[in-house]
N, C-alpha and C positions, 0 to 999 in steps of 0.2 A: 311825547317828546320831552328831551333835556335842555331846552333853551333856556339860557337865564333872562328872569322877568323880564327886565330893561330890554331884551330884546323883543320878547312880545310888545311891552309897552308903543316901544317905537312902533312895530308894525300895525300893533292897532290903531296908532294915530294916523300913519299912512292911510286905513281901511274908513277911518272916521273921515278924514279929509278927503277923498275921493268919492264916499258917499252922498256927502254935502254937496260936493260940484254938483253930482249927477241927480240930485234932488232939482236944485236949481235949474239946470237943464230942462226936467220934467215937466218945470212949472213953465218955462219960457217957451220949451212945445206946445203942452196944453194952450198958452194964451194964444202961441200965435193960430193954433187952428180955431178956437174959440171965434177969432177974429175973421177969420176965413169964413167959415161955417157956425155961424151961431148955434145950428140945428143941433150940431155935437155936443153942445152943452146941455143943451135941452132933453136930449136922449143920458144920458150919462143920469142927468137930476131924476129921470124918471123911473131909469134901474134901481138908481138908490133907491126912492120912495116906495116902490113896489118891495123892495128887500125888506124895509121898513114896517109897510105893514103886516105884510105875513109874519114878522117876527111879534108883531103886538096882537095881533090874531092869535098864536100862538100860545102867546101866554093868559089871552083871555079864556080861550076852547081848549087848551091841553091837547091832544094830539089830534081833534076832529078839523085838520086841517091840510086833508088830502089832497083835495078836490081845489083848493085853494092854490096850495102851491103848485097844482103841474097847471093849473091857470098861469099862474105866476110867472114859471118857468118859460111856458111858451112864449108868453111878452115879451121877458126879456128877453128871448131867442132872436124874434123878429125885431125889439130893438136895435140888437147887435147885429143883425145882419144890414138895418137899413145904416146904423153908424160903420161898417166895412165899405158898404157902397157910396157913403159920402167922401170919406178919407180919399177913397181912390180916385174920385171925380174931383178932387178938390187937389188929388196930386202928391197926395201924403200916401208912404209907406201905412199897410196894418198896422206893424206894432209902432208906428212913430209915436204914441203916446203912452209907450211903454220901456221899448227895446233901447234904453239907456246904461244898463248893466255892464258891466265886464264878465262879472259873472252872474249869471240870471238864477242859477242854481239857489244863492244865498243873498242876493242882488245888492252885493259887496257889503254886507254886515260883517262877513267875515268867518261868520258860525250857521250852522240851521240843525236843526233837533237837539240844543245842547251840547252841542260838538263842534268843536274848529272846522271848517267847510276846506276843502281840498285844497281851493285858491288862495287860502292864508295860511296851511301848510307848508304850500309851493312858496309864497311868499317867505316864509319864515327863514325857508334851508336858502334862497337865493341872499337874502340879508346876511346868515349867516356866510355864505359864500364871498359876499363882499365885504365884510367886516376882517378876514381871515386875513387880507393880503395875498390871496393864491388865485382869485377866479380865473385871470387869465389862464392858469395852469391846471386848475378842476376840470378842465373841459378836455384836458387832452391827454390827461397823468392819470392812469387810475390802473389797477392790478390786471386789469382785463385787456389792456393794450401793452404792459412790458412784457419784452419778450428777451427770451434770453438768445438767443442765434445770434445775438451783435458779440454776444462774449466768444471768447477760444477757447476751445476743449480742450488744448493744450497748456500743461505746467511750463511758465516759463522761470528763467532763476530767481531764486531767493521766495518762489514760491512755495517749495518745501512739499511739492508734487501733485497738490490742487492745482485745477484748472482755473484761471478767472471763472468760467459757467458753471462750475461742480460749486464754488464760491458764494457765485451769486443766485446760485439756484436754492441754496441755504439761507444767505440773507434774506431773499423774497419772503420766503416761507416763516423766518421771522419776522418781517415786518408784517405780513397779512395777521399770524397767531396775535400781537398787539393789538391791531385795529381790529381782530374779531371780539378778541377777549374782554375790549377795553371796555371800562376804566378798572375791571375787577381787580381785587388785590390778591394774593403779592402779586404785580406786574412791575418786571423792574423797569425804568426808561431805558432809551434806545442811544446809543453814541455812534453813530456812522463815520467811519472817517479810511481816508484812500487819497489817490491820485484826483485831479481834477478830470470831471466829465466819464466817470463811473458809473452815475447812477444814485448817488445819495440826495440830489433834490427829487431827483423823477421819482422815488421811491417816498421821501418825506410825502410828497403832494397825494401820491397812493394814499397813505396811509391818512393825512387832512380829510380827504373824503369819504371813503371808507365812516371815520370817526362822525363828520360831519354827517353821512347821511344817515346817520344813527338817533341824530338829536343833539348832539356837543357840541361846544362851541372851542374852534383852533385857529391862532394866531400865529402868523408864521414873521419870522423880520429875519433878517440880515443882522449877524453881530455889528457891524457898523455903525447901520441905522438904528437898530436897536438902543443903543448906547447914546447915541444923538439924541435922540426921543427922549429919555431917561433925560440926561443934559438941561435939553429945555425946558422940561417937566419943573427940575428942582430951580432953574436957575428964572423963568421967567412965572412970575405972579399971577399974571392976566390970563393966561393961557389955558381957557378951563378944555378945549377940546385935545389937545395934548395930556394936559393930567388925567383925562379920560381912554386915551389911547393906555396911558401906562399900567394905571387901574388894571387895564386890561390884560395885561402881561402878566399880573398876578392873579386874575380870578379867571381865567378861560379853562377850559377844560383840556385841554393841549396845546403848549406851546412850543412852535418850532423853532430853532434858532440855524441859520444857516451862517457858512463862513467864519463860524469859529477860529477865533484866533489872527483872523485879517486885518481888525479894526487897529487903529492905536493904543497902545497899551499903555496905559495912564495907572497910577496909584488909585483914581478914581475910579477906571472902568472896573481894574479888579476887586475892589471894595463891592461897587453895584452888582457885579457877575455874583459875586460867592453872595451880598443878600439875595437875590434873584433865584438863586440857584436852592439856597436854603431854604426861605421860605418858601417854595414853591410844594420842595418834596416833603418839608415838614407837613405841610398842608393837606399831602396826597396826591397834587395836583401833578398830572406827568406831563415830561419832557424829551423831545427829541431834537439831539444838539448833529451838527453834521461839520464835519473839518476836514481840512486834507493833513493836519498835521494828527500825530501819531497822542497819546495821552501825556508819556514821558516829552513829549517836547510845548506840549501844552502845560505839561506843569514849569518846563523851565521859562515860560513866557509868562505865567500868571502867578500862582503858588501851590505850595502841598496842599492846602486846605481843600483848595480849588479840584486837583487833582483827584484827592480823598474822595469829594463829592461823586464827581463823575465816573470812578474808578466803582462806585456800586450801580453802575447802570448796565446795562445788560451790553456790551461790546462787541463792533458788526466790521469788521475791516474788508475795506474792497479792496483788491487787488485786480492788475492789469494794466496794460501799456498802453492801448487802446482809448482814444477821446472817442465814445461812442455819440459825443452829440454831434461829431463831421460827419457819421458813419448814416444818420440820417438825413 
């Protein structure tokens, strides 16, 4: 997978600090049955010992130590079976002095054979799910649930004889081609822009996941919010978890920007948009921006430069008269 470090970091420390609890646990099991049943102590000490010798056996005699060990074995068989029957008389689960795991597979190290273990995989993609800003909408956005039947077969005016669905059955098909493709080059970025309640967040989140469940990592904001963040970023000192949000806008591997062109347009915002926008693509790093306003009317809110930029992005226009989020 394509995670950036600092996100494994984190999640290995989650994977350290839950294994600690569950250490500790282990030991306050153990005593309190120890306390119950001393016997279980007793039995435990004498499996080691037994493991113990046969291994010093072993390296005294080299392998004439058949006869030894299914000795060996046996004991500890009947051990273990008189340590079962104490546990349960005493009112303890079997595995009570084991079964503390979440995952017993790798008993939350996190890895086994050299390999990230499945449950800090799973871990990895849900952190990156919540770092994005979209989980709430990962869960319910994805290519396999849009459908096109909300759109009309029918061209209505100034459509120029596309259907809204002949439309969006095209734009799908390019947003899926990005998120299959992604991050390969040339991939131009994505500008979606239409009427409100079209289909251009439902479509961004398609494609967050999609990209996400590849390995990348995708931030999605609100021009609004976006801008805010950035704000607070430059204007307050202390604030290292915001400078760390911002960071973030510049090193993910997809950022989404929703509402383009809603926010306040400040001398300031467009300065921060057009470095944002720059350094991003200079980078490689792609973009998916979404508006309801049109390019030319976003350049007369922001600037040519601005426009310049986004005018080499690959351009998706929704068309339709339809709010299809009433429609569900």
């Amino acid at each position: 997978m394509n995670y950036h470090k600092e996100l494994y970091r984190k999640v290995k420390r989650e994977f350290d600090a839950k294994r600690l609890n569950h250490l500790n646990e282990l030991d306050r099991r153990r005593e309190e049955v120890y306390q119950k049943c001393p016997r279980i102590r007793e039995i435990e000490l004498e499996i080691e010992q037994n493991g113990m010798r046969l291994t010093q056996m072993a390296i005294r005699n080299g392998q004439n130590v058949a006869e030894q060990a299914e000795r060996t074995a046996k004991q500890n068989a009947k051990l273990a079976d008189e340590k079962r029957t104490l546990l349960h008389a005493n009112g303890f689960a079997e595995d009570y002095m084991t079964n503390v795991w979440d995952c017993p597979d790798c008993e939350d190290k996190g890895e086994q054979d050299f390999a990230f273990c499945h449950c800090f995989q799973k871990r990895l993609q849900e952190k990156a799910y919540e770092q994005s800003n979209m989980a709430h909408m990962l869960r319910q956005q994805t290519f396999e649930q849009f459908r096109l039947d909300y759109y009309s077969d029918r061209a209505e005016d100034g459509q120029e004889g596309v259907s809204p669905r002949a439309q969006m059955e095209y734009i799908a098909s390019c947003c899926q081609r990005f998120a299959a493709q992604f991050p390969a080059e040339p991939q131009r970025n994505l500008f979606l822009f239409g009427p409100t309640g079209q289909g251009k967040t439902f479509l961004s989140s398609c494609i967050a996941k999609a990209v996400m469940d590849k390995g990348y990592t995708v931030q999605y904001q609100t021009a609004g919010a976006l801008f805010s963040m950035i704000a607070d970023s430059k204007f307050s000192a202390y604030d290292a978890p915001i400078k760390a949000e911002v960071e973030n806008l510049y090193r993910c591997d997809l950022l989404i920007i929703d509402d383009v062109g809603t926010e306040v347009i400040t001398q300031y915002t467009v300065s921060v948009f057009f470095e944002l926008l720059n350094s991003r693509m200079v980078n490689g790093k792609k973009l998916v921006l979404n508006s309801n306003l049109s390019l030319r009317e976003l350049q007369d809110i922001y600037s040519q430069r601005i426009a310049s930029r986004i005018a080499e992005f690959e351009i998706l226009r929704f068309i339709g008269n339809r709010d299809i989020r009433l429609m569900k």
